[in-house]
LOSEMI-259594 format. One record per residue (C-alpha): x negated, y, z negated; residue in three letters. Coordinates in Angstrom, 3 decimals, always signed. Each point is the difference from the previous one (the first is absolute). Layout:
N
@X=X, Y=Y, Z=Z, res=ala .
...
% end
This chain:
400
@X=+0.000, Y=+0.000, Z=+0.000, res=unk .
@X=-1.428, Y=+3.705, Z=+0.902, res=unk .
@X=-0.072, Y=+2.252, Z=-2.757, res=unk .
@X=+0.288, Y=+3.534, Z=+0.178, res=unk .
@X=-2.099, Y=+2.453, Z=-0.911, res=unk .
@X=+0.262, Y=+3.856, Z=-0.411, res=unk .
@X=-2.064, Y=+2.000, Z=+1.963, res=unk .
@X=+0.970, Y=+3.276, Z=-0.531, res=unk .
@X=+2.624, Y=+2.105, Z=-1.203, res=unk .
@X=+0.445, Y=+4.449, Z=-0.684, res=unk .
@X=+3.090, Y=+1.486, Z=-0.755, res=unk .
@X=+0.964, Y=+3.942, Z=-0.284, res=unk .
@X=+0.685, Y=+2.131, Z=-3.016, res=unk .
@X=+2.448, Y=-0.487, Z=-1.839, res=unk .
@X=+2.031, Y=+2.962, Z=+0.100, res=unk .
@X=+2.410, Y=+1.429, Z=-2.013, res=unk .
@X=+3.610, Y=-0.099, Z=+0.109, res=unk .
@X=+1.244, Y=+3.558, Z=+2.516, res=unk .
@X=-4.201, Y=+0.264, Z=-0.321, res=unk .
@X=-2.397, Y=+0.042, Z=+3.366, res=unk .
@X=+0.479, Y=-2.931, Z=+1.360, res=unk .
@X=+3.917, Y=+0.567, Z=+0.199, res=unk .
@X=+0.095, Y=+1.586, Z=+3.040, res=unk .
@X=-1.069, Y=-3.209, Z=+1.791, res=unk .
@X=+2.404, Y=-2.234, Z=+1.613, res=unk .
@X=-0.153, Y=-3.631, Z=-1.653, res=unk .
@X=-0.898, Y=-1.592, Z=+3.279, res=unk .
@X=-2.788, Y=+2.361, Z=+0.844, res=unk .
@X=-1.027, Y=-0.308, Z=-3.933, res=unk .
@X=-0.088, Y=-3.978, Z=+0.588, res=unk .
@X=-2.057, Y=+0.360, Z=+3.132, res=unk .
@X=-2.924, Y=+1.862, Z=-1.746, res=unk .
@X=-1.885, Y=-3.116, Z=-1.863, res=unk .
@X=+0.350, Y=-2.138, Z=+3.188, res=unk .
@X=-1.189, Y=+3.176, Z=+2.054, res=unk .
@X=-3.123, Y=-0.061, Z=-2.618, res=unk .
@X=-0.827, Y=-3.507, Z=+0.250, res=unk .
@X=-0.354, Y=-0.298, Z=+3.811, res=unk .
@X=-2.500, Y=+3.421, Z=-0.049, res=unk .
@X=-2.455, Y=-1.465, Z=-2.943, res=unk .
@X=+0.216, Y=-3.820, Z=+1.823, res=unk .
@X=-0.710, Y=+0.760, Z=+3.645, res=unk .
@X=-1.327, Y=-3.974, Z=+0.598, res=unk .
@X=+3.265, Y=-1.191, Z=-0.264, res=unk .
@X=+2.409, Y=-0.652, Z=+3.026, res=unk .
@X=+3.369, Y=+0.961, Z=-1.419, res=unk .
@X=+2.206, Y=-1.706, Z=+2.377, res=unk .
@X=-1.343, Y=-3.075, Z=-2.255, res=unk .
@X=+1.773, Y=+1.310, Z=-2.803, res=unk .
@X=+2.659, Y=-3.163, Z=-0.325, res=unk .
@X=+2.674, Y=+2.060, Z=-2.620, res=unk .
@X=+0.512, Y=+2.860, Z=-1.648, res=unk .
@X=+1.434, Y=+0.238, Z=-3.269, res=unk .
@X=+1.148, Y=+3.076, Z=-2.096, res=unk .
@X=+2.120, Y=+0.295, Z=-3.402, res=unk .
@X=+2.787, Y=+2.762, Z=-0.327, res=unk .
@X=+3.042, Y=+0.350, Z=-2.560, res=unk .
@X=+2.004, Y=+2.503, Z=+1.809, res=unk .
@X=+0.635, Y=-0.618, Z=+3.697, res=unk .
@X=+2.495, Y=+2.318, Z=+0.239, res=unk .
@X=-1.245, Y=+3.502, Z=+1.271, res=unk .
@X=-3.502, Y=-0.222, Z=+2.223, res=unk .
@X=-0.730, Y=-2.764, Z=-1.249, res=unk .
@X=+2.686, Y=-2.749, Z=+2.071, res=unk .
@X=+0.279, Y=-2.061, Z=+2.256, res=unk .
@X=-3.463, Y=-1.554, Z=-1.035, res=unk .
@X=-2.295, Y=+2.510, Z=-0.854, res=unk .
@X=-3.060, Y=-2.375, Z=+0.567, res=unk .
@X=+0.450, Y=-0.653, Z=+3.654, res=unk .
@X=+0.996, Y=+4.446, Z=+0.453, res=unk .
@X=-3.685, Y=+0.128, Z=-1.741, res=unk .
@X=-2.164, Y=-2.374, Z=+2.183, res=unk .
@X=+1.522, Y=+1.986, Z=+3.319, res=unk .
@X=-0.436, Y=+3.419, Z=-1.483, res=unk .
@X=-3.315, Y=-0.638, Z=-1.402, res=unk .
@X=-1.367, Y=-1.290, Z=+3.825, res=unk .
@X=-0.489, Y=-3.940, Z=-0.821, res=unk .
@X=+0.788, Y=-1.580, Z=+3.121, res=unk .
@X=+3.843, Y=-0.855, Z=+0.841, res=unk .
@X=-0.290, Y=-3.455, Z=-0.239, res=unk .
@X=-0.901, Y=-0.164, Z=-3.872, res=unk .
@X=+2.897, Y=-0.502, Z=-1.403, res=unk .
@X=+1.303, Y=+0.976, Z=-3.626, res=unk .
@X=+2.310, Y=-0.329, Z=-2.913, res=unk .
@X=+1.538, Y=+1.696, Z=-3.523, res=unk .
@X=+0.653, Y=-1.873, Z=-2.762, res=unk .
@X=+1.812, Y=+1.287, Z=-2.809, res=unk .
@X=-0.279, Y=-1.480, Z=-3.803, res=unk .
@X=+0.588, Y=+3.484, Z=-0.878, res=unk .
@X=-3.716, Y=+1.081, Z=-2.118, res=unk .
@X=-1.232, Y=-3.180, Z=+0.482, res=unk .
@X=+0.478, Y=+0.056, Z=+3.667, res=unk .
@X=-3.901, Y=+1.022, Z=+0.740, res=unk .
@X=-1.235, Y=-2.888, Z=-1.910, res=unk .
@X=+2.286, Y=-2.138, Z=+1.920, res=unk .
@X=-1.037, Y=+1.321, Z=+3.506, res=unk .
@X=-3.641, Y=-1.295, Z=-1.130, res=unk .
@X=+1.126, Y=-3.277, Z=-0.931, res=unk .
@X=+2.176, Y=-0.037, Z=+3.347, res=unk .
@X=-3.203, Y=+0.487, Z=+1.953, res=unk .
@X=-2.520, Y=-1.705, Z=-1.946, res=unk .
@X=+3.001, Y=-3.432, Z=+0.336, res=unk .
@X=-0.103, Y=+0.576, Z=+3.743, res=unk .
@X=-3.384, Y=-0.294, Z=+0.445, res=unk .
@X=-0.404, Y=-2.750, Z=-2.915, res=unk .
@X=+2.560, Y=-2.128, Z=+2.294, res=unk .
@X=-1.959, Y=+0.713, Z=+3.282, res=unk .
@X=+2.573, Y=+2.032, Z=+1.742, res=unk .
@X=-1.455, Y=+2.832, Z=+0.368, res=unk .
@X=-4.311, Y=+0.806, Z=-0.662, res=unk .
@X=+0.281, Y=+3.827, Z=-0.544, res=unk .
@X=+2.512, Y=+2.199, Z=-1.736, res=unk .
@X=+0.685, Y=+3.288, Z=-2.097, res=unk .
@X=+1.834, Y=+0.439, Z=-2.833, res=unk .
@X=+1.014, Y=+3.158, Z=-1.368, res=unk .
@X=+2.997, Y=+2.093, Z=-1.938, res=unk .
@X=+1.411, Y=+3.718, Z=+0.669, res=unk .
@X=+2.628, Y=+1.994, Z=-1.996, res=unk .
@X=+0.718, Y=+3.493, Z=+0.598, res=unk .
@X=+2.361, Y=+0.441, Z=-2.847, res=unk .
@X=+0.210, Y=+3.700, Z=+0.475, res=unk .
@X=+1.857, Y=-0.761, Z=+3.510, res=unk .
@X=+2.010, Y=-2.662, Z=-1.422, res=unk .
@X=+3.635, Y=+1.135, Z=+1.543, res=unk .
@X=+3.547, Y=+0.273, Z=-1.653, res=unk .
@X=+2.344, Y=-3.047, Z=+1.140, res=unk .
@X=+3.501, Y=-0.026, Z=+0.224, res=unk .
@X=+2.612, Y=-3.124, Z=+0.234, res=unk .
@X=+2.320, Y=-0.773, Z=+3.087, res=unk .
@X=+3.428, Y=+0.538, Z=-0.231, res=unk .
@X=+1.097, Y=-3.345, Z=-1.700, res=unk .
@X=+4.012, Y=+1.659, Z=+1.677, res=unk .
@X=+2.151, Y=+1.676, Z=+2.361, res=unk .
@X=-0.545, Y=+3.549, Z=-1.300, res=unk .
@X=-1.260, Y=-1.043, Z=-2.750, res=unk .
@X=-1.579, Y=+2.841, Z=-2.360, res=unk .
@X=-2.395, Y=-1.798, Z=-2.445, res=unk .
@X=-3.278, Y=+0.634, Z=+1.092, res=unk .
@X=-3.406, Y=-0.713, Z=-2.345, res=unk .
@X=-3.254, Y=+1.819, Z=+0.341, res=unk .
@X=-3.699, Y=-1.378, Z=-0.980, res=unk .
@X=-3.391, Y=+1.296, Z=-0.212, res=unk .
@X=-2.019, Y=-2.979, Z=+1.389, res=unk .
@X=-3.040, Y=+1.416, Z=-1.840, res=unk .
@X=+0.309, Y=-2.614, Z=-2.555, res=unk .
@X=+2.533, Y=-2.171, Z=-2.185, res=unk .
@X=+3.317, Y=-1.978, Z=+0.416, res=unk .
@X=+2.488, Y=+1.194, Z=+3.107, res=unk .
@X=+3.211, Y=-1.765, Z=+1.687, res=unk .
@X=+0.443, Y=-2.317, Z=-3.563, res=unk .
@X=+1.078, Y=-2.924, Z=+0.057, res=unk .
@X=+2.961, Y=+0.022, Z=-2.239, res=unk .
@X=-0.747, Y=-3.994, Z=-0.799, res=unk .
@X=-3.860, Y=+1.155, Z=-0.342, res=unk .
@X=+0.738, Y=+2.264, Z=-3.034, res=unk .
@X=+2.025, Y=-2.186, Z=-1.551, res=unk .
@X=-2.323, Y=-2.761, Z=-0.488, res=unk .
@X=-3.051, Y=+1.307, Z=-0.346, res=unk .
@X=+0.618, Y=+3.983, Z=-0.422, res=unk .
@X=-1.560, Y=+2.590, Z=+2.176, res=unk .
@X=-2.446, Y=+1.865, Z=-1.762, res=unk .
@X=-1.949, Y=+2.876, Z=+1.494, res=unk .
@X=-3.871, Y=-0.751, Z=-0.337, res=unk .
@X=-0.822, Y=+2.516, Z=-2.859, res=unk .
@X=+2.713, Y=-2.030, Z=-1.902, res=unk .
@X=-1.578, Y=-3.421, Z=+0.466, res=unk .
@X=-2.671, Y=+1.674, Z=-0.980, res=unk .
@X=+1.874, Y=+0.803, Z=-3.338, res=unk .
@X=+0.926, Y=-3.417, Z=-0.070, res=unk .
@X=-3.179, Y=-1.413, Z=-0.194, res=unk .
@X=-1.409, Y=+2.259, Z=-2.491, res=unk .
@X=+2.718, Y=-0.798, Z=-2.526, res=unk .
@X=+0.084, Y=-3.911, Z=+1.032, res=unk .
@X=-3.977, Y=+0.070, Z=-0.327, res=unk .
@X=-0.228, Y=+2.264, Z=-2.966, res=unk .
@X=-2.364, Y=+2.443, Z=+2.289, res=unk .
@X=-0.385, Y=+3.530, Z=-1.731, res=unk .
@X=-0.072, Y=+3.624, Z=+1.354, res=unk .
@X=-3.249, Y=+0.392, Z=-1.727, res=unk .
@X=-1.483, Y=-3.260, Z=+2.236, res=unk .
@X=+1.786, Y=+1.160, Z=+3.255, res=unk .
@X=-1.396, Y=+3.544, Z=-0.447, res=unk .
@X=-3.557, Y=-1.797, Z=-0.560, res=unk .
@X=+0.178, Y=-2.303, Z=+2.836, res=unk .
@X=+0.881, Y=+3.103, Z=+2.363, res=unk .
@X=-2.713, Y=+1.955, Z=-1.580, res=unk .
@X=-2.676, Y=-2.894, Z=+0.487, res=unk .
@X=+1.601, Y=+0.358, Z=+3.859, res=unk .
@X=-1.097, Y=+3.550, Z=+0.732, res=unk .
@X=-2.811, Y=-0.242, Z=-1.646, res=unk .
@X=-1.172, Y=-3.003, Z=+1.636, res=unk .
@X=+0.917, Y=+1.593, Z=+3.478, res=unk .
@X=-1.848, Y=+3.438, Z=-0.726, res=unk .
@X=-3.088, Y=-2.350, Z=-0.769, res=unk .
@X=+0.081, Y=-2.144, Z=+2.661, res=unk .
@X=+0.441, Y=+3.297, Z=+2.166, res=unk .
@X=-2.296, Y=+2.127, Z=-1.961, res=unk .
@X=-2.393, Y=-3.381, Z=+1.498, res=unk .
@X=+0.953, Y=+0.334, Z=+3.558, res=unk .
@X=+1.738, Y=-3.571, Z=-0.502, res=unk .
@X=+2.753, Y=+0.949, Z=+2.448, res=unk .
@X=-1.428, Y=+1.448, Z=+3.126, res=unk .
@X=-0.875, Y=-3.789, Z=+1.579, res=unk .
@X=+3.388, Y=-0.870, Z=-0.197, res=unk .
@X=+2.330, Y=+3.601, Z=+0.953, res=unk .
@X=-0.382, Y=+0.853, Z=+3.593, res=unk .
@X=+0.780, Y=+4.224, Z=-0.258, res=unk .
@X=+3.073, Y=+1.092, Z=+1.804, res=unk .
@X=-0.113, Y=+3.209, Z=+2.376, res=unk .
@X=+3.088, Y=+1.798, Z=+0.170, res=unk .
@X=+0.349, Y=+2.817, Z=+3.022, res=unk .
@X=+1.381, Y=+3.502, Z=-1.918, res=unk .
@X=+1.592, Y=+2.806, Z=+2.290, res=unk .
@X=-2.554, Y=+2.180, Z=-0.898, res=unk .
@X=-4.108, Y=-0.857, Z=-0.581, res=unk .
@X=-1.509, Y=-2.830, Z=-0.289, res=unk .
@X=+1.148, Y=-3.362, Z=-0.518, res=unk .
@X=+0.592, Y=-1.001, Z=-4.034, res=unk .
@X=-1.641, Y=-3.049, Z=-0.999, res=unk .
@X=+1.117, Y=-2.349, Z=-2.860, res=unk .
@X=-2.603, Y=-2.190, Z=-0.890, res=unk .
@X=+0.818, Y=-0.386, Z=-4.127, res=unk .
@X=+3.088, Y=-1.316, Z=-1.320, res=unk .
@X=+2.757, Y=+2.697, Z=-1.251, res=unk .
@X=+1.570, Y=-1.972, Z=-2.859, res=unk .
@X=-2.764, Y=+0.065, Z=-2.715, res=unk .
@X=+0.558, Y=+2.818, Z=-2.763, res=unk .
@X=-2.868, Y=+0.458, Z=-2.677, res=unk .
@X=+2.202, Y=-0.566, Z=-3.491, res=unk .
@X=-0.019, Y=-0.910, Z=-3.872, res=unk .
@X=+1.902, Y=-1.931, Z=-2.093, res=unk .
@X=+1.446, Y=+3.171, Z=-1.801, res=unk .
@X=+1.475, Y=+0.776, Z=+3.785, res=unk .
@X=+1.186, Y=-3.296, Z=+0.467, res=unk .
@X=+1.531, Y=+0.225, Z=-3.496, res=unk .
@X=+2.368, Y=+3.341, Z=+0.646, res=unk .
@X=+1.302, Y=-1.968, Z=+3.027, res=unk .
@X=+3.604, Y=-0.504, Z=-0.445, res=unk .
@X=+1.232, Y=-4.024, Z=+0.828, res=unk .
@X=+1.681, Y=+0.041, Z=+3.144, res=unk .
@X=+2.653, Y=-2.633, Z=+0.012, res=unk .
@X=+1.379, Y=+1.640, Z=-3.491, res=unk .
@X=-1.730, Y=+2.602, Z=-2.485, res=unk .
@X=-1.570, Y=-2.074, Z=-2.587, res=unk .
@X=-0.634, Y=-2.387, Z=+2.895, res=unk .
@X=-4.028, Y=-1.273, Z=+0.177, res=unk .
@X=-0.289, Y=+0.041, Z=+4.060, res=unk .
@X=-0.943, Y=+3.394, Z=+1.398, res=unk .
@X=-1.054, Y=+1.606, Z=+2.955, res=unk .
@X=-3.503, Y=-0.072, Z=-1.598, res=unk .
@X=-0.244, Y=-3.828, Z=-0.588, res=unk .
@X=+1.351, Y=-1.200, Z=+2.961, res=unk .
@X=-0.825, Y=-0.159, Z=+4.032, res=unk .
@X=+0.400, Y=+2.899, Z=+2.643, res=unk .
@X=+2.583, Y=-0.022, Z=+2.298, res=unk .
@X=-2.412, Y=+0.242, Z=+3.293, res=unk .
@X=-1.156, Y=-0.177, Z=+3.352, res=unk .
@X=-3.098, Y=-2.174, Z=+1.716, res=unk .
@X=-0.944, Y=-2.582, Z=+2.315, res=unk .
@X=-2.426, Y=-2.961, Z=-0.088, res=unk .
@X=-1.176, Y=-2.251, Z=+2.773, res=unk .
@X=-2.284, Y=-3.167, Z=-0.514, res=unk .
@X=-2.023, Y=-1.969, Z=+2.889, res=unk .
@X=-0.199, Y=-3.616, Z=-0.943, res=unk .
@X=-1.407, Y=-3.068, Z=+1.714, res=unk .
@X=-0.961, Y=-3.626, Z=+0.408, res=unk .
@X=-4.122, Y=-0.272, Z=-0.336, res=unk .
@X=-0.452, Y=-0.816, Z=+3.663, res=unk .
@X=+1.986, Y=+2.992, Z=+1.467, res=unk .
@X=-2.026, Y=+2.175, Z=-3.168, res=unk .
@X=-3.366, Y=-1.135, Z=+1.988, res=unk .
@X=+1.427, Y=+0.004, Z=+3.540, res=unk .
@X=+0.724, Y=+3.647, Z=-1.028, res=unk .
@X=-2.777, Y=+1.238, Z=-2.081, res=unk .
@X=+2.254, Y=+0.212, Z=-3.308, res=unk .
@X=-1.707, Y=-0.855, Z=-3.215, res=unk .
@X=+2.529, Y=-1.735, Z=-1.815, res=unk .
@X=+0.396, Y=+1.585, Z=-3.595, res=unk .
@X=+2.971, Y=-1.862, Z=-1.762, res=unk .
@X=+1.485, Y=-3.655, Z=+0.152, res=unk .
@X=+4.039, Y=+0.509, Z=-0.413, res=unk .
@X=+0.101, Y=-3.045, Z=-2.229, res=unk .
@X=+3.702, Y=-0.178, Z=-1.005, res=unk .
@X=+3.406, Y=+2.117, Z=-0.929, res=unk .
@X=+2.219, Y=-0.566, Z=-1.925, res=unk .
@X=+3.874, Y=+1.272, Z=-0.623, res=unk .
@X=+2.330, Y=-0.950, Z=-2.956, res=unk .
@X=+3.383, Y=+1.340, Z=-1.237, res=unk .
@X=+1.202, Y=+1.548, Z=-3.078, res=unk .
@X=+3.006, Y=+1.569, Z=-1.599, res=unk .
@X=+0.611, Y=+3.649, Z=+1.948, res=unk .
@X=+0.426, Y=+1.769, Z=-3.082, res=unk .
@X=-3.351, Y=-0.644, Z=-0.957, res=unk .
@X=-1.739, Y=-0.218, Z=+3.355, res=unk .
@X=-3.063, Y=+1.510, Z=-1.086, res=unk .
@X=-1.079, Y=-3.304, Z=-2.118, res=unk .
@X=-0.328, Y=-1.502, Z=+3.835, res=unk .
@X=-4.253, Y=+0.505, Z=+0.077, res=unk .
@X=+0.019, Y=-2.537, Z=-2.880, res=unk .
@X=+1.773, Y=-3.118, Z=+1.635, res=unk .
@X=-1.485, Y=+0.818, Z=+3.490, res=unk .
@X=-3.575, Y=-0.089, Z=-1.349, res=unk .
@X=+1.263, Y=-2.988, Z=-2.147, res=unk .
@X=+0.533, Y=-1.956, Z=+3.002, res=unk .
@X=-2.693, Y=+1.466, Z=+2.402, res=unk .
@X=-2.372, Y=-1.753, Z=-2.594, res=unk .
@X=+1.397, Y=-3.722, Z=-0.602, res=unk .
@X=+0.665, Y=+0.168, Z=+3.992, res=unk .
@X=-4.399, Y=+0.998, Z=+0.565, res=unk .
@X=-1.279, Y=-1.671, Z=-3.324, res=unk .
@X=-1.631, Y=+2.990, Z=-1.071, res=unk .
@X=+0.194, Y=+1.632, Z=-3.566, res=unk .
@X=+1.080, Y=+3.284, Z=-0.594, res=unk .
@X=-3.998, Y=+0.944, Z=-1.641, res=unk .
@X=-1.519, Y=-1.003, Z=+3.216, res=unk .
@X=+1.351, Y=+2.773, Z=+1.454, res=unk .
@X=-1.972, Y=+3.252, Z=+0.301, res=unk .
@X=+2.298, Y=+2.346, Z=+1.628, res=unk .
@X=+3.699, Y=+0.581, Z=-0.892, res=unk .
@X=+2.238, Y=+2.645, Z=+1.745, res=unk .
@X=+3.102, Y=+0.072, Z=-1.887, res=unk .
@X=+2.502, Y=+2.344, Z=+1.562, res=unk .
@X=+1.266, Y=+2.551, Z=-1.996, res=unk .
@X=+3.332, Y=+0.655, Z=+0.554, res=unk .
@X=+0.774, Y=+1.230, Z=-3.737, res=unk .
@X=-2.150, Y=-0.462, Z=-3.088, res=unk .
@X=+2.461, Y=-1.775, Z=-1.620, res=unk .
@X=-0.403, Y=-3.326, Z=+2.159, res=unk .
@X=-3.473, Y=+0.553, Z=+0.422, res=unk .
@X=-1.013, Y=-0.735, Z=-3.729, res=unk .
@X=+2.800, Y=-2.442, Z=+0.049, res=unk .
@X=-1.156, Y=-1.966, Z=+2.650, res=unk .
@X=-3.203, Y=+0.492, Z=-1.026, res=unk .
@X=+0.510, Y=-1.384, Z=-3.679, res=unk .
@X=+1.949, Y=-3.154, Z=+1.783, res=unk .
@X=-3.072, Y=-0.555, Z=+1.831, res=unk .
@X=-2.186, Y=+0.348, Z=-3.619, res=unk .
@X=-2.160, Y=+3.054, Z=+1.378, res=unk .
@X=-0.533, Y=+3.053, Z=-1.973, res=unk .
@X=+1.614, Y=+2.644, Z=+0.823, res=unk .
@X=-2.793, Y=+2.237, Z=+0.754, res=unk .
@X=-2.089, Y=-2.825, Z=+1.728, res=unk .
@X=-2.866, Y=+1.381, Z=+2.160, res=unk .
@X=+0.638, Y=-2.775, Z=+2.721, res=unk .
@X=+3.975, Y=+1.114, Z=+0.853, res=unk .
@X=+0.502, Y=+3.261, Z=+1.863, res=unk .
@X=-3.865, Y=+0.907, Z=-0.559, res=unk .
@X=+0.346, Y=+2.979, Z=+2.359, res=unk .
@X=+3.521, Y=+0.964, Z=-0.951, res=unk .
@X=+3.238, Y=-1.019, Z=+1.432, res=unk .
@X=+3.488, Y=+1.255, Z=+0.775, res=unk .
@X=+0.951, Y=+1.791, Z=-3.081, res=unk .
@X=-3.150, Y=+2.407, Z=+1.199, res=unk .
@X=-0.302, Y=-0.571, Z=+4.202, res=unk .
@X=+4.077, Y=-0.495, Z=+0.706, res=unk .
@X=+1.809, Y=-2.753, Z=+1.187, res=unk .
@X=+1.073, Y=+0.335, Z=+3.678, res=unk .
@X=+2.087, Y=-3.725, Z=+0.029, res=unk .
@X=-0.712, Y=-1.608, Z=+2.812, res=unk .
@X=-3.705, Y=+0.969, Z=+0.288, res=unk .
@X=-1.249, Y=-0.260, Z=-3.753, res=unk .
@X=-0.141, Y=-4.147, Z=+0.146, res=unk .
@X=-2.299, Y=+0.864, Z=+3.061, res=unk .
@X=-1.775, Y=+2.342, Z=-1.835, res=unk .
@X=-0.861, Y=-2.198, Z=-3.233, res=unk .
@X=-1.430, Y=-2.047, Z=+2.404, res=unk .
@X=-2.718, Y=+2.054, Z=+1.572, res=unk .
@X=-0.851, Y=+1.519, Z=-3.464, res=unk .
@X=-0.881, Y=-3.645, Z=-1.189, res=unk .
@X=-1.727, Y=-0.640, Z=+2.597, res=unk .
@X=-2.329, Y=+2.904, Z=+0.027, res=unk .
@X=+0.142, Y=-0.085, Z=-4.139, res=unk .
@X=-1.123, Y=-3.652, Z=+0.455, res=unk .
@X=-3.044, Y=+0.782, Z=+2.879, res=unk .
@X=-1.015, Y=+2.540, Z=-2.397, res=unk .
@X=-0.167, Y=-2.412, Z=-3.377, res=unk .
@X=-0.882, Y=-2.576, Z=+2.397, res=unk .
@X=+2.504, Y=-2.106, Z=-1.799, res=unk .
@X=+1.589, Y=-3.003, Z=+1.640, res=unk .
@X=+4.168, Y=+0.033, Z=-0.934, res=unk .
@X=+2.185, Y=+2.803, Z=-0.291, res=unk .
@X=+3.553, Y=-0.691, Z=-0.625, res=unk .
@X=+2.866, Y=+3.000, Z=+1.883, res=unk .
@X=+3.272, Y=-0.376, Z=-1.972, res=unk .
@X=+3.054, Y=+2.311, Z=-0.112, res=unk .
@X=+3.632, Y=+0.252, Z=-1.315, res=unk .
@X=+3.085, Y=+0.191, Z=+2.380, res=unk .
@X=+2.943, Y=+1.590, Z=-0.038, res=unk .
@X=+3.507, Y=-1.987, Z=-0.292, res=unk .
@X=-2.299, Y=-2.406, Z=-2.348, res=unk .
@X=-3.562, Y=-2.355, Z=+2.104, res=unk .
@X=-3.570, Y=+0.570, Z=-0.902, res=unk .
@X=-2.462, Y=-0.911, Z=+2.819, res=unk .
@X=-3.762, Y=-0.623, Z=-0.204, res=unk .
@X=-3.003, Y=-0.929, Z=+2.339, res=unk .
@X=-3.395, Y=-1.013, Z=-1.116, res=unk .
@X=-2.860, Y=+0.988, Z=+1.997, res=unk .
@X=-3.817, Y=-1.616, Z=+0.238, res=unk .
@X=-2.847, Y=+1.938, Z=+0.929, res=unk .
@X=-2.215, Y=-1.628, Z=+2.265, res=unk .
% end
């Protein structure tokens, strides 16, 4: 059986929600990494690519009708690549590497990318059909995130709550304080500052040029999320799902825009090309859990990514835990028996400080491990994140 191997991978910014990436349509926005990776790999004959492969939550605005295969023909791959979205909402860039890295593992195809994009600042308002002959109920949703069309049967057996209250859930099933989710988000700006303060991030963020009416172009090169705090900041922060509430805007992930693209091949087509292979894509790994506390999901996933590989969770050198609130961080965390503050998990800081754009940030955990594990010349890092409407998903990675 091939195996696959990652050979490179760069993303954009991450930008702020309405901040300078927002003026980018979601399909250009996707076609930027893949635009990247053919300039810095100029041995490689992209008509070989066999797939590509790109998360996204939304699909409704710029981003339908398969956003992947609207990227490859805007970014100038060659027509006959052809492409795909897949959509396990923030998970769904985690599961576009698994997709490839399967395809190849199988032998039907010797050369993909993988990727995410999620311009949440252009995610549209939807509105429902008329379900009548002049009917006048109409609904209204901002696609930007969260529960829309409910299914009355849906919220009556498992409840539809709205991700800040799962996160809620979690802290009161797991006994996770404010105090320890204000911590945990501190540790995750400080971390990123560090790890920027380093230069840690310019091998993997390809800068974005953006034309202005007047001057020169402006170019983004550092992500806009990141804000210097303190825990007496975080403290005065009022809970946002009610007022004595422990999730707030500071201990929880950005609502944001980025994309992420990731070449990956067999070791042949790696040669044939001139790629040195940096990663194996050993195994993923999805599991279920109850939607009202989906952000427990890292715990299972990584659970079962482990019995499936044999490998023990202190083998591993890298973890990038995905941040979506502090809250099922730790909890997940303390599941797994890691400390909370362990230097191994999130070592250059993760969502809580550099955003969450959904369907790119599994793509994006990837590529940081990778380039965290080159740089400790570790050998596994373990991706894991939590997923809305209750999954976790994980993939464990080898440097070679």
């Amino acid at each position: 059986m091939p195996e696959a191997f990652i050979c490179d991978a760069t993303r954009t910014p991450i930008g702020r929600y309405g901040g300078a990436l927002s003026g980018i349509r979601t399909d250009d926005l996707a076609a930027l990494p893949l635009k990247a990776l053919m300039a810095r790999n100029t041995s490689v004959d992209w008509s070989q690519v066999g797939d590509v492969c790109y998360g996204n939550a939304n699909q409704a605005g710029e981003d339908n009708r398969n956003v992947a295969h609207m990227a490859t023909l805007l970014s100038g791959l060659p027509q006959s690549v052809p492409g795909c979205t897949v959509n396990r909402l923030c998970g769904s860039g985690l599961d576009a590497l698994g997709y490839i890295a399967r395809a190849i593992k199988a032998g039907d195809i010797s050369m993909g990318i993988s990727g995410g994009v999620e311009s949440m600042s252009r995610a549209p308002f939807v509105m429902n059909k008329a379900d009548s002959a002049f009917s006048r109920n109409t609904q209204i949703f901002d696609t930007t995130i969260g529960w829309r069309f409910i299914n009355p049967l849906m919220r009556e057996k498992y409840g539809v709550d709205a991700m800040p209250e799962t996160a809620e859930n979690v802290a009161d099933d797991f006994k996770v304080s404010r105090l320890d989710q204000d911590a945990f988000a501190l540790r995750s700006q400080q971390r990123y500052f560090t790890a920027f303060e380093q230069g840690l991030f310019k091998e993997e963020i390809t800068p974005v040029t953006i034309a202005q009416a007047k001057g020169e172009p402006k170019i983004i090169a550092a992500d806009e999320h990141p804000r210097q705090t303190s825990m007496e900041i975080l403290g005065k922060l009022k809970g946002v799902v009610r007022p004595n509430g422990t999730v707030t805007a500071g201990n929880a992930s950005g609502v944001n825009d980025g994309a992420a693209a990731i070449l990956i091949a067999d070791e042949a087509t790696a040669k044939r090309f001139g790629l040195t292979p940096r990663v194996r894509i050993v195994a993923t790994a999805a599991a279920g859990v109850a939607p009202r506390i989906m952000g427990i999901g890292p715990a299972p996933a990584v659970q079962l990514l482990l019995e499936r590989t044999k490998i023990s969770l202190d083998q591993v050198d890298v973890i990038e835990l995905n941040e979506a609130f502090a809250a099922q961080g730790l909890a997940a965390l303390r599941m797994l028996n890691l400390a909370d503050d362990a230097p191994h998990v999130n070592a250059q800081g993760g969502a809580i400080a550099l955003g969450h754009p959904l369907g790119m940030s599994g793509a994006r955990l990837a590529l940081t491990a990778m380039y965290q594990l080159q740089r400790k010349k570790g050998r596994y890092a373990i991706c894991t994140m939590c997923i809305g409407v209750g999954q976790g998903i994980a993939v464990l990675l080898e440097r070679v």
